[in-house]
C-alpha positions as CSV (number, residue, x, y, z in Angstrom):
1,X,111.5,76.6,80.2
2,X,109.7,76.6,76.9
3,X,112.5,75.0,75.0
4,X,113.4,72.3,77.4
5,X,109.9,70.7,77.1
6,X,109.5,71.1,73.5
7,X,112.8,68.8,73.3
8,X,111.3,66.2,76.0
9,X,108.0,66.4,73.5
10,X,109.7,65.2,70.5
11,X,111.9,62.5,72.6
12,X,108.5,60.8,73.0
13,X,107.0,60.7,69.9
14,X,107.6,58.1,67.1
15,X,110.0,58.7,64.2
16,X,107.1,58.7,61.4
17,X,105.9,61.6,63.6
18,X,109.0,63.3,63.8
19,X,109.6,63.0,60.3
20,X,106.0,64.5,59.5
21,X,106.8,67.3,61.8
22,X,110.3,68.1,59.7
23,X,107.9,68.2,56.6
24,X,106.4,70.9,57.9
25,X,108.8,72.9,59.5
26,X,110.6,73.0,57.0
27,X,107.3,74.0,54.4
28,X,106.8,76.9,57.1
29,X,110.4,77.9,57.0
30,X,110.0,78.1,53.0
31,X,106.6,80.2,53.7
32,X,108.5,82.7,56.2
33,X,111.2,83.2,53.9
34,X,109.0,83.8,51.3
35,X,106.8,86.3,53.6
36,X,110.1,88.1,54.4
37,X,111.3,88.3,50.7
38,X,108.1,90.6,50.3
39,X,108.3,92.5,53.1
40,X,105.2,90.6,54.6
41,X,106.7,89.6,57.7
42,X,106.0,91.3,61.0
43,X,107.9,88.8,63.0
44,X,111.2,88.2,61.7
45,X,112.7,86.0,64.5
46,X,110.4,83.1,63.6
47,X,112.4,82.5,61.0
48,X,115.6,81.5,63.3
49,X,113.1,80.0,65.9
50,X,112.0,77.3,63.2
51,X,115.2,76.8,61.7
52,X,116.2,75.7,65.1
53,X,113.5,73.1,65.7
54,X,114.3,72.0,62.7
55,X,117.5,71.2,63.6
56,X,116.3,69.9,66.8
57,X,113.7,67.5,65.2
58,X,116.6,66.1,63.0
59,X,119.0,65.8,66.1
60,X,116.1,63.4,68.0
61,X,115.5,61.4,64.6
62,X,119.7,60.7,64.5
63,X,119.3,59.9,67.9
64,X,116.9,57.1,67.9
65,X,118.4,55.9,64.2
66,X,121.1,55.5,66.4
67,X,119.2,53.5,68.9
68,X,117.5,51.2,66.8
């Protein structure tokens, strides 16, 4: 399953990492949102696909503040 080894990707890397990954999530959630806003957007179900590993990323950097 895609999902299930995206999560086990981000459990190994280092929270710097994660944290740069969040930065640009999030500046390609702001991007589709803004696509979407002018009808540019093909693909609208990116937009909830991101704002998911998003909230994934920021679950695994809890975690492991949790940790430490």
């Amino acid at each position: 399953m895609k999902t299930s080894n995206y999560v086990k990707d981000l459990r190994e890397e280092t929270v710097a990492s994660l944290q740069e990954q969040l930065v640009a999530a999030k500046k390609e959630l702001f991007n589709l949102r803004f696509q979407n806003a002018t009808n540019q957007l093909d693909n609208t179900g990116r937009i909830k696909e991101v704002r998911r590993n998003i909230a994934r990323i920021q679950t695994i950097i809890t975690e492991k503040a949790k940790l430490s």
